[in-house]
C-alpha positions as CSV (number, residue, x, y, z in Angstrom):
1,X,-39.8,-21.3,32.4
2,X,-36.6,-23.0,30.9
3,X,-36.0,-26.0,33.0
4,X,-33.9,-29.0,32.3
5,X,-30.5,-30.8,33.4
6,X,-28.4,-27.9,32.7
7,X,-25.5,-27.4,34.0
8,X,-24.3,-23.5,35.4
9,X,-24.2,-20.9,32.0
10,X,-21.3,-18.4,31.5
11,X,-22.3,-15.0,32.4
12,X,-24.4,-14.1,29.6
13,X,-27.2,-12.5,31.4
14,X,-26.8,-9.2,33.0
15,X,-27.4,-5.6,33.0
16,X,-25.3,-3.1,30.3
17,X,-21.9,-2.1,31.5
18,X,-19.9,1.3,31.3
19,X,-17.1,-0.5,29.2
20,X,-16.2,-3.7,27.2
21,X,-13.6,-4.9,25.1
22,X,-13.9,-7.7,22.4
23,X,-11.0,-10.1,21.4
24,X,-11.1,-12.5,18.6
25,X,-8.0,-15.1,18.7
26,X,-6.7,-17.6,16.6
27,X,-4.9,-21.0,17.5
28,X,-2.3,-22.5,15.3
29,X,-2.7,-26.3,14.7
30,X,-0.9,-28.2,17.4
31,X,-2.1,-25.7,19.9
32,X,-5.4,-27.6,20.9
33,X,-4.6,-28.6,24.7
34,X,-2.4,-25.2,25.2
35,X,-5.4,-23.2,24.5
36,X,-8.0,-26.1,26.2
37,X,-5.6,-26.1,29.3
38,X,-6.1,-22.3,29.0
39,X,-9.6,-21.8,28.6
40,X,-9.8,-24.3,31.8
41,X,-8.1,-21.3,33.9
42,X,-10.4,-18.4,32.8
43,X,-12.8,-18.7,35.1
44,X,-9.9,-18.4,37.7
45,X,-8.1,-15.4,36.5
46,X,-11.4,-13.4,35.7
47,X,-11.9,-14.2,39.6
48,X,-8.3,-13.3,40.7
49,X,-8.5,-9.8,38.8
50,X,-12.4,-9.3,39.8
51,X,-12.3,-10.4,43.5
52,X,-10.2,-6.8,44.0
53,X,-13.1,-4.5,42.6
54,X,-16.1,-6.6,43.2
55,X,-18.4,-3.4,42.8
56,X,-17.0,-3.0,38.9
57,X,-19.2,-6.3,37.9
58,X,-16.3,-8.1,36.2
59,X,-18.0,-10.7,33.9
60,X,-16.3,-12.9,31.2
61,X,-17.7,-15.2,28.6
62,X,-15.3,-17.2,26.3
63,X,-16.8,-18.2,22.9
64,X,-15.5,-21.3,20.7
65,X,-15.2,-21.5,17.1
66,X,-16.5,-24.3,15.0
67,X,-13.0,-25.1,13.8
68,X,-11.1,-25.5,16.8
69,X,-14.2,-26.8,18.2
70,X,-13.6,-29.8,16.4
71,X,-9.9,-30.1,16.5
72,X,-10.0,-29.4,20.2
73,X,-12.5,-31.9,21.5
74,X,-13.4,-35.2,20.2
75,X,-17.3,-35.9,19.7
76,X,-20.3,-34.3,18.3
77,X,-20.4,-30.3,17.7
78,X,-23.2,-28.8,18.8
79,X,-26.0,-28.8,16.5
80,X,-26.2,-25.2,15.5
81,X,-22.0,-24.3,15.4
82,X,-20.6,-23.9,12.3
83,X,-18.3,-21.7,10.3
84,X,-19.7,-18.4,10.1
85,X,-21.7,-17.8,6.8
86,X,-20.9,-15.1,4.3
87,X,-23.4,-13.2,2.5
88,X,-23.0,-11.6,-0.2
89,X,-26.1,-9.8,-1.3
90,X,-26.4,-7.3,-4.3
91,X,-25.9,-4.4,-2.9
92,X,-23.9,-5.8,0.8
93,X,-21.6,-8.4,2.2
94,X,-21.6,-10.0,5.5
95,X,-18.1,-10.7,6.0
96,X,-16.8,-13.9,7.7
97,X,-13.4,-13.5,9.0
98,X,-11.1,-15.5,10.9
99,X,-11.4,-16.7,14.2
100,X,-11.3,-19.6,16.7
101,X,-11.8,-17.8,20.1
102,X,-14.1,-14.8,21.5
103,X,-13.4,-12.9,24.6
104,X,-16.2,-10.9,25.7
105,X,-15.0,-9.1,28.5
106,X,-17.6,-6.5,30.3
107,X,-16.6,-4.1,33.7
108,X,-18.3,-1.1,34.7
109,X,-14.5,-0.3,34.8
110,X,-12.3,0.2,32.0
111,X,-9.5,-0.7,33.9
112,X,-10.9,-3.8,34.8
113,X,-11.6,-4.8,31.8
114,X,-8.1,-4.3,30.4
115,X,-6.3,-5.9,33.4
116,X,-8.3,-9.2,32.7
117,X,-7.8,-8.7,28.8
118,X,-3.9,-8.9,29.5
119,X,-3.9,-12.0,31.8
120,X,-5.9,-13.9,29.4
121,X,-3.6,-13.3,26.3
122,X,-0.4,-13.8,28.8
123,X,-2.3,-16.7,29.6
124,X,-2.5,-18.0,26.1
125,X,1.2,-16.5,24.4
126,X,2.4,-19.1,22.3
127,X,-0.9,-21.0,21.6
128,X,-2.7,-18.3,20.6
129,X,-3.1,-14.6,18.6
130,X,-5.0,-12.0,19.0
131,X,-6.2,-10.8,15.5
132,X,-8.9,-8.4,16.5
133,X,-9.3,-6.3,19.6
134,X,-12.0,-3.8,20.0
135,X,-12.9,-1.4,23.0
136,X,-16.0,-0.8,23.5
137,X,-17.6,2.0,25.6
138,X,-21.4,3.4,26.8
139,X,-22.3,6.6,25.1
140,X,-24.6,8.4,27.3
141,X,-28.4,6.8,27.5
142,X,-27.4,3.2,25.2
143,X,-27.0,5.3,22.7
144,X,-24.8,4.3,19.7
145,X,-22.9,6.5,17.5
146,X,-25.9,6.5,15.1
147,X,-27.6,8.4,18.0
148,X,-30.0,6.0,18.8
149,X,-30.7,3.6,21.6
150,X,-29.4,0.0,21.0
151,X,-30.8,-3.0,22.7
152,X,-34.3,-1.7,23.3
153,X,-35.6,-4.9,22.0
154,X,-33.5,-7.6,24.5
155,X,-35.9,-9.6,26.2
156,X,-36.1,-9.3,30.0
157,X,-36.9,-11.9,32.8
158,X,-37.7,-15.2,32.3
159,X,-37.9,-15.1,28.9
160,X,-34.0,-13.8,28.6
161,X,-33.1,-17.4,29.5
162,X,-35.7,-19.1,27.5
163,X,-34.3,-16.7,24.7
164,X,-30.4,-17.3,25.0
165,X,-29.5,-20.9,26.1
166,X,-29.6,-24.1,24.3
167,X,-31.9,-26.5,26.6
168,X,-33.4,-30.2,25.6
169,X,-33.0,-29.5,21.8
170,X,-29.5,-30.5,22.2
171,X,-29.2,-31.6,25.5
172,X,-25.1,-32.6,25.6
173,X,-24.8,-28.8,25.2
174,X,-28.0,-27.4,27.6
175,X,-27.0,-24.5,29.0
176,X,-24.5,-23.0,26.4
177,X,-25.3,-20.3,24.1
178,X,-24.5,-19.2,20.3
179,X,-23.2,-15.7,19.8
180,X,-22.6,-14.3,16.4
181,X,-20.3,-10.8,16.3
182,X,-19.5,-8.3,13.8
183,X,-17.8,-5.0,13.7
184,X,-19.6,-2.2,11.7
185,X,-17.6,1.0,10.9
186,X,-20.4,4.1,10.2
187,X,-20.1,7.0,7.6
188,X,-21.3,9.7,10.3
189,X,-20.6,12.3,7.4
190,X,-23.5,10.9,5.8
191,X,-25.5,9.7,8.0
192,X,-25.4,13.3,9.9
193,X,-26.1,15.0,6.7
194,X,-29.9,13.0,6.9
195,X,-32.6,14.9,8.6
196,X,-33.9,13.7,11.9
197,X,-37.2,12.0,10.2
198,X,-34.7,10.6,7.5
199,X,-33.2,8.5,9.5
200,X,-35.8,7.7,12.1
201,X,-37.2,5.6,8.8
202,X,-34.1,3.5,8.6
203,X,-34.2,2.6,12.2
204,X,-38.3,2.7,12.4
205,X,-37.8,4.4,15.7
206,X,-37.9,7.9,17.2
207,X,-34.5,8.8,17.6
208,X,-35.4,11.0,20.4
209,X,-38.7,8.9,22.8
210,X,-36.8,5.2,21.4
211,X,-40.6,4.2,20.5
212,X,-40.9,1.8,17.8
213,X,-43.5,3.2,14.8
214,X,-46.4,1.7,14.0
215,X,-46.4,-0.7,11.4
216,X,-48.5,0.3,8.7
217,X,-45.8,3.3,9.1
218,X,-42.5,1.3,8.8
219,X,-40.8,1.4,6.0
220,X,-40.3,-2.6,4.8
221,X,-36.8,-2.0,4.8
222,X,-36.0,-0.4,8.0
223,X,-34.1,-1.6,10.7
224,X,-36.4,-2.4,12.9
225,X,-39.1,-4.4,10.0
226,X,-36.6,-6.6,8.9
227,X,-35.1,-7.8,12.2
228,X,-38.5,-9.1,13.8
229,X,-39.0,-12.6,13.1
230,X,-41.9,-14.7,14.2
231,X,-42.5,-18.5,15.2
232,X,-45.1,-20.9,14.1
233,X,-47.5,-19.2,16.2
234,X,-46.5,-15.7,15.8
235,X,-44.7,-14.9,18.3
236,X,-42.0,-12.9,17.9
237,X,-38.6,-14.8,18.5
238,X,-36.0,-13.4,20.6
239,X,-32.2,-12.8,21.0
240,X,-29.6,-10.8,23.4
241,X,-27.9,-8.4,22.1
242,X,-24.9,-6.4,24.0
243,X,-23.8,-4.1,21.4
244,X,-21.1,-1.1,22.2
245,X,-19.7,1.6,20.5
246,X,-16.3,1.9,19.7
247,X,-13.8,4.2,17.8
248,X,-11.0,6.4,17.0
249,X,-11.6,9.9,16.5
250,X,-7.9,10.6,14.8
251,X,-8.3,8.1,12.2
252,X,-12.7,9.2,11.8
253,X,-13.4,5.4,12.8
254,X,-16.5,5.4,14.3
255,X,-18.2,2.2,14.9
256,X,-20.9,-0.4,16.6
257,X,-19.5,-3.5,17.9
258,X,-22.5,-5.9,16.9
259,X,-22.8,-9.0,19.7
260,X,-25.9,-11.4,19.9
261,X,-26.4,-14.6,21.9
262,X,-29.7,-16.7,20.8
263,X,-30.3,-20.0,21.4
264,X,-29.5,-21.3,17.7
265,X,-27.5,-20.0,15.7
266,X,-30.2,-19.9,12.9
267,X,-31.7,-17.2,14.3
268,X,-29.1,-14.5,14.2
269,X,-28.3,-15.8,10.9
270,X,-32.0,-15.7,9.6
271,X,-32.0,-11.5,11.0
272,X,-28.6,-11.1,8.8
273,X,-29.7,-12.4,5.9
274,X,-33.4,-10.6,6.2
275,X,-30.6,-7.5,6.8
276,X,-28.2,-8.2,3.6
277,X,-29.9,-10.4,1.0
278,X,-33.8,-8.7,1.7
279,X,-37.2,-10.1,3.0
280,X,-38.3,-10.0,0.3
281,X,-34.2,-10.3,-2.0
282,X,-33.8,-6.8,-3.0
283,X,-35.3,-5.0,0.1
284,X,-31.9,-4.5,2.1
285,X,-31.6,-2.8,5.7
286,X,-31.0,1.3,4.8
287,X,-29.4,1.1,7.8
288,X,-26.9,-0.8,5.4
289,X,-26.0,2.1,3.3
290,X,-24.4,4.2,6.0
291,X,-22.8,0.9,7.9
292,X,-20.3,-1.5,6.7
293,X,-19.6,-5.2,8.6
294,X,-15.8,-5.5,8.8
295,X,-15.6,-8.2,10.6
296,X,-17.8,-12.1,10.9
297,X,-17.5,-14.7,13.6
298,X,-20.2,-17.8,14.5
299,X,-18.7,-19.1,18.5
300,X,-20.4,-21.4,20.8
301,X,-20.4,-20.2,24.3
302,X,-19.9,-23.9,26.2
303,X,-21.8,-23.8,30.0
304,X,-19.3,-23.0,32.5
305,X,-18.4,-26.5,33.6
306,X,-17.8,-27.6,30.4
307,X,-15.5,-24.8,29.4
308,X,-13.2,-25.6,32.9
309,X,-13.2,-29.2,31.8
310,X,-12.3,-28.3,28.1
311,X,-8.5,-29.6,29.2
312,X,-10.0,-33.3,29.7
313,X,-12.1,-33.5,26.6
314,X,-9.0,-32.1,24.5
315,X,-6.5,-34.5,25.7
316,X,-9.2,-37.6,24.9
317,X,-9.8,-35.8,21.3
318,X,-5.8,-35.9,20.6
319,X,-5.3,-40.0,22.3
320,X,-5.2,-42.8,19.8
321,X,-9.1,-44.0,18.5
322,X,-8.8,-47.2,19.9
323,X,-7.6,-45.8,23.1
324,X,-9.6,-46.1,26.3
325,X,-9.1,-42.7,27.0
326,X,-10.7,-42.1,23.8
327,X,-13.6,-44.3,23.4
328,X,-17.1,-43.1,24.2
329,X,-19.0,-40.2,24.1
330,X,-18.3,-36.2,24.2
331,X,-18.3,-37.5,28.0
332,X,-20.0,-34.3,29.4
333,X,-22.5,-36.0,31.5
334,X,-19.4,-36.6,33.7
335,X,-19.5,-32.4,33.6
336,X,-22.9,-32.5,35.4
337,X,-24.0,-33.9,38.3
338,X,-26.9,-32.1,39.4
339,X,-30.2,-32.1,37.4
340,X,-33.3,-29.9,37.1
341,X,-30.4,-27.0,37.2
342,X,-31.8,-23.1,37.1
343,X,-29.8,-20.9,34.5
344,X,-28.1,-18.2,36.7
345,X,-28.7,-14.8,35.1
346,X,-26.2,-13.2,36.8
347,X,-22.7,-11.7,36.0
C-alpha cells in the first residue's frame, strides 16, 4: 500500500469514460497570478457544471508545465518536472511543443464535458490561450482507431495508486502526479492495407481476444516489447494511461490522443525513448511507421489542495526576496494538515 502524509490527489484514478476533451494553454509573461487565481477556482466550476448531471461522472485534472511552474510559484520544482524532451531518433521524432497548462476533462457526457471546457477558458480569457484542443471519444470495446484495445495494460487496485502518485520520494509534492501527452495522427490507408497477423506483430497482441503473445513470439520491436520496463528486481514498472481517439473524417484526420500519468516522469520518458530511439538504438516501435507524434507536453498534476492554494504560493513567488511574504519554503505544509492521508481513487 502507498501510505504517507499526502494530501487529497486530483481525480486521476477512475474508470474509462464515453468522451474527453484535451486542452493545452499557454500563459503570457505577467499572467502568473491571473492564471494561479484561476486554477484556484477549478475545482469550483468543475463542481458547479457537474453537481447538475451527477450520473455523467464529471472529473477534471489540471496539469502544470515546468515553465510557468517556476515563474508562477516561488520554491523548489518538483524533482521529476521539466521541459518536455525531444527525440529525435533516425528514423522518428518525439515532438515537444508548447505549453504551460493541461486540461484533462473526462464525462460520460459530451456535453458535459464541453460546458466545463468553456467555463474554464472564460475563466482564464485574457491570461491565457488555448493552443491545442482535442476531442476525444470511446470507439466501441476501448478500441482505438488502429482497431485494437488501448489500456489493457493500466494497473488496477492498489497498485494504480502505488503506480501514479508521487509519495515520500519527494514529499513537498506527495500526492501529485506527472502526465506526459502527445497527439498521434495514423495513416489508416496503410495501416488497413496490412493483413490482420501483420499488424498483430506491431502491437504483439491479438487484435481480435486483446491477449498479449508470448515472448519468445514478439517481435523486439513491437509495441508491446518495447514499452515493458522492469525494476531492480524485475518487476515490471507501471503507468496509467487514458488514451482516446479522436478525429475528423472530412479532413481524413484520424488520431490517438496519447495521456499517461506515472509517478516520475522518467518513466514515461524511458518507454518513449525505448519507442523512438530503440532498445537496443535502431530497433524502433513499427507501430511508429504508420503513427506520427504531433504534439509533446511534460505537466505536473499538483494534489488538489495545492492546486486551490496555487493563488497564495504565486502572489509570495512575485513579492520582493527579502519580503516576509516571501521568505521560506514552497510553504505547502501549510496545504496539509492531516497526515497518514489515503489517495482517493475516485473521480
Amino acid at each position: 500500500m502507498l501510505r504517507s502524509t499526502m494530501a487529497e490527489p486530483q481525480p486521476i484514478l477512475g474508470v474509462p469514460t464515453q468522451a474527453a476533451i484535451f486542452l493545452i494553454l499557454t500563459a503570457g509573461p505577467g499572467s502568473e497570478s491571473g492564471v494561479a487565481d484561476a486554477l484556484a477556482d477549478a475545482a469550483g466550476i468543475k463542481r458547479s457544471v457537474g453537481f447538475r448531471v451527477p450520473e455523467a461522472e464529471l472529473s477534471l485534472v489540471v496539469g502544470i508545465g515546468a515553465e510557468l511552474w517556476d515563474r508562477m510559484v516561488r520554491g523548489p520544482r518538483p524533482a521529476g518536472l521539466h521541459p518536455f524532451r525531444e527525440l529525435r531518433g533516425a528514423q522518428h521524432t518525439a515532438v515537444a511543443t508548447p505549453g504551460d497548462l493541461l486540461f484533462h476533462i473526462r464525462a460520460q457526457r459530451f456535453d458535459m464535458c464541453f460546458e466545463l471546457a468553456q467555463r474554464l477558458t472564460e475563466r482564464l480569457r485574457g491570461v491565457a490561450e488555448v493552443v491545442d484542443e482535442v476531442h476525444g471519444f470511446r470507439s466501441f470495446d476501448e478500441r482505438d482507431l488502429l482497431g485494437f484495445v488501448d489500456g489493457t495494460e493500466n494497473p488496477e487496485g492498489d497498485a494504480a495508486p502505488e503506480a501514479t502518485l508521487i509519495a515520500d520520494e519527494d514529499p513537498a509534492f506527495a500526492g501529485g502526479s506527472y502526465v506526459v501527452v502527445q497527439k498521434y495522427t495514423h495513416d489508416l490507408l496503410a495501416w488497413d492495407a496490412l493483413s490482420t497477423e501483420e499488424q498483430e506483430l506491431i502491437i504483439g497482441r491479438s487484435k481480435l481476444s486483446d491477449i498479449e503473445m508470448p515472448d519468445e513470439e514478439k517481435p523486439p520491436n513491437s509495441h508491446l516489447a518495447l514499452n515493458v520496463i522492469t525494476g531492480p528486481d524485475g518487476e515490471e514498472r507501471q503507468i496509467m494511461r487514458f488514451n482516446m481517439p479522436f478525429g475528423r473524417v472530412g479532413v481524413a484526420e484520424f488520431g490517438t490522443y496519447y495521456i499517461a500519468y506515472a509517478r516520475t516522469s522518467e518513466l514515461i520518458e524511458q518507454m518513449l525513448r525505448n519507442m523512438f530511439i530503440g532498445d537496443p538504438p535502431g530497433t524502433t516501435d513499427r507501430i511508429l511507421e504508420f503513427s506520427t507524434a504531433v504534439t509533446g507536453g511534460l505537466f505536473f498534476a499538483p494534489p488538489a489542495d495545492m492546486l486551490e492554494g496555487l493563488a497564495d504560493l504565486s502572489s509570495r513567488a512575485s513579492a520582493p526576496p527579502d519580503s516576509e511574504e516571501a521568505t521560506g519554503s514552497l510553504g505547502i505544509g501549510s496545504l496539509r494538515d492531516s497526515a497518514s492521508v489515503e489517495p482517493q481513487a475516485g473521480t
